[in-house]
C-alpha positions as CSV (number, residue, x, y, z in Angstrom):
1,X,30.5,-25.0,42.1
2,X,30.0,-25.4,46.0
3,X,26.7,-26.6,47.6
4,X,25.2,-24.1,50.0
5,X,23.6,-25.2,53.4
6,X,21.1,-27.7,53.2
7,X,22.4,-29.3,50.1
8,X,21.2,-26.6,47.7
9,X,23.2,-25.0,45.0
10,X,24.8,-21.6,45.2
11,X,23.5,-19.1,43.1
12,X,23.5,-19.1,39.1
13,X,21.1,-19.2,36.2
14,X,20.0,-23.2,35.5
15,X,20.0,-23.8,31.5
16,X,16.3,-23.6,31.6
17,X,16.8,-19.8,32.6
18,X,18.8,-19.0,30.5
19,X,17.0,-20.3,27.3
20,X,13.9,-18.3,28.6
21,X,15.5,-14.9,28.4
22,X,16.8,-15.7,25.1
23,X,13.6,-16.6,24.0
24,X,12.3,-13.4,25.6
25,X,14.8,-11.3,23.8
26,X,14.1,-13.4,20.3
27,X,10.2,-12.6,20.7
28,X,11.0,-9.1,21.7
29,X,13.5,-8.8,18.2
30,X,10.8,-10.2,16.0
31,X,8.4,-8.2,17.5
32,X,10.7,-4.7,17.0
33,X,11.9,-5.9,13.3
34,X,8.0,-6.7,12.6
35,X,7.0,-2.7,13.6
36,X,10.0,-1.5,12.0
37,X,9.3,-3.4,8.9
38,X,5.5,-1.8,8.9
39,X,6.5,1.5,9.6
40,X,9.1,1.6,6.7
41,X,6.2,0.3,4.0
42,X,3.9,2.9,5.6
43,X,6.8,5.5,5.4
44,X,7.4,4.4,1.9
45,X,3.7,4.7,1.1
46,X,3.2,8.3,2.4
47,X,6.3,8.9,-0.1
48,X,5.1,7.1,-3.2
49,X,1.8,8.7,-3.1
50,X,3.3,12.1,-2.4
51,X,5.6,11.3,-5.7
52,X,2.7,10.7,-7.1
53,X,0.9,13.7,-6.4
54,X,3.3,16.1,-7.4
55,X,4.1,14.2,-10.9
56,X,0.6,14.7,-11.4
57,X,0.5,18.2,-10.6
58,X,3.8,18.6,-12.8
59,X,1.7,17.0,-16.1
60,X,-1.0,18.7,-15.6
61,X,0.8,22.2,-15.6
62,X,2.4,20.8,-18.6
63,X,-1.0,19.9,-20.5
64,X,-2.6,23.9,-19.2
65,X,0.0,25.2,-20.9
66,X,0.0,22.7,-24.1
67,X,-3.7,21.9,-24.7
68,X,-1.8,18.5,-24.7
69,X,0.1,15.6,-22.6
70,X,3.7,14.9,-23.2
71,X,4.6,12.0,-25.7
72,X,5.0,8.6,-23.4
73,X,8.3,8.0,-22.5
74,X,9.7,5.0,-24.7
75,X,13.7,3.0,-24.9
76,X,16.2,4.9,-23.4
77,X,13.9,8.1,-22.7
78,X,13.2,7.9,-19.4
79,X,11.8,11.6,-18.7
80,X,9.0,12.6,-21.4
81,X,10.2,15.0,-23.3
82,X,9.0,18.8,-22.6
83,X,9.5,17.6,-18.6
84,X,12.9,17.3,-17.9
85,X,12.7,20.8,-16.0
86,X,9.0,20.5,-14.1
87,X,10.9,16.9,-12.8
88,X,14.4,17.7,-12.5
89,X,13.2,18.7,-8.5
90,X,10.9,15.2,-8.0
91,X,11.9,11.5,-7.5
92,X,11.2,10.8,-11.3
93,X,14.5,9.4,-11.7
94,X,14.7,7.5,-8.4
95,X,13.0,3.8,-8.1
96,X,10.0,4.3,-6.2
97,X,10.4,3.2,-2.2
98,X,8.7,-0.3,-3.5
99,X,11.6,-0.7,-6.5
100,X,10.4,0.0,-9.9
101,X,10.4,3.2,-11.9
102,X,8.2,5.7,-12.7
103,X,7.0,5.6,-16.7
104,X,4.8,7.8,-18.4
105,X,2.3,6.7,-21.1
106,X,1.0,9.9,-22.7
107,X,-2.7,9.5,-21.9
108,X,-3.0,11.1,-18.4
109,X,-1.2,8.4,-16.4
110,X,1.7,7.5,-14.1
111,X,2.6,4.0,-14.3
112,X,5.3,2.3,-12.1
113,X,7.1,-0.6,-14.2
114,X,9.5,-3.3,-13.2
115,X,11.1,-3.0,-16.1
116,X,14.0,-2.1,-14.3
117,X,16.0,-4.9,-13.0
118,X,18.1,-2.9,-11.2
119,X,14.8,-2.3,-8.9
120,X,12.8,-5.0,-8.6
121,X,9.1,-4.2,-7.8
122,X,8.6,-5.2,-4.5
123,X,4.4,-3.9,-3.7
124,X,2.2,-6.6,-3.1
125,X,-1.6,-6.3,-4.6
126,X,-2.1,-6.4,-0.8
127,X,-0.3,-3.2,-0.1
128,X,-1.6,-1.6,-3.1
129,X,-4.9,-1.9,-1.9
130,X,-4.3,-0.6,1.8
131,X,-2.8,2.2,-0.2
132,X,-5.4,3.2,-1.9
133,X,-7.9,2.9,1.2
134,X,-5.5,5.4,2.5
135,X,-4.7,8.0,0.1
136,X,-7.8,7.7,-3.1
137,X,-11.2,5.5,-2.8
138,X,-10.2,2.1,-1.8
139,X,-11.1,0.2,-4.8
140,X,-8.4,-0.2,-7.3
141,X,-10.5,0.0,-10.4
142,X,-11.8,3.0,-9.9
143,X,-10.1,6.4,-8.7
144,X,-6.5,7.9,-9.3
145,X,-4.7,5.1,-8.0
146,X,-5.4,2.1,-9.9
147,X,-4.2,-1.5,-11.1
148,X,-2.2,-1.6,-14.9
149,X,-0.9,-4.2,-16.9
150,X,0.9,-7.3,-14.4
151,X,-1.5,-5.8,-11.7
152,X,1.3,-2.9,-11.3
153,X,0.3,0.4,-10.2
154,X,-1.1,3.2,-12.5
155,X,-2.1,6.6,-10.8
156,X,-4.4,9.3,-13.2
157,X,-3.5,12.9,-13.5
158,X,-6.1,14.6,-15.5
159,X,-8.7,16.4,-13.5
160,X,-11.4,13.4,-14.1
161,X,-10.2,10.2,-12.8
């Protein structure tokens, strides 16, 4: 546009400008998308353990009352049989909040499979691990919340883990 007095532009934003805000507001994105990222795995953590929890209390009222755990769940069953009414209220049925589903293997444990393709298993060993620092004894061989076959997470629900 027009030069002001002493040969100066007028007033406006020079490229260089510009390209700094926008880099401002990219940081300031990735930054946001980052937190949002982290609070939705911790979110989904606090979930999946609470799922966990309350399956476990659902198999052990069923093995009080049966001197026994349910058969595992095999095929098409996807509920053991003697629990569709103790789950019917629970996420059973749901893919966990890291994909998967939940299984049952009639010895006393939870497991969550990616044998669903539907729900791809998406829970790093990484964020296994920081979940059981939080929520059982932070060591994944030992405790309720443990590593399975592939590495996939297995969660005990008899009274001695």
């Amino acid at each position: 546009m027009g030069w002001g007095r002493g040969g100066s532009r007028a007033s406006g934003f020079t490229l260089a400008e510009m390209m700094l805000v926008l880099l401002v507001i990219v940081l300031a994105g990735g930054l946001v998308f980052t937190w949002l990222g982290r609070e939705r795995r911790h979110r989904g953590g606090a979930r999946f353990m609470a799922d966990m929890q309350e399956f476990a209390a659902a198999f052990q009222g069923y093995q009080r009352l049966h001197r026994a755990w349910p058969p595992p769940t095999s095929g098409e069953i996807t509920v053991p049989r003697g629990m569709e009414e103790a789950l019917v209220e629970t996420n059973w049925a749901d893919p966990s909040p890291f994909g998967g589903r939940y299984d049952w293997n009639g010895r006393g444990a939870v497991m969550l499979t990616a044998f669903a393709p539907a729900f791809p298993l998406e829970l790093t060993r990484a964020e296994l691990l920081a979940l059981d620092r939080q929520f059982d004894d932070g060591n994944l061989a030992t405790g309720r919340l443990r590593t399975g076959f592939n590495g996939w997470p297995v969660y005990l629900v008899g009274d001695n883990p």
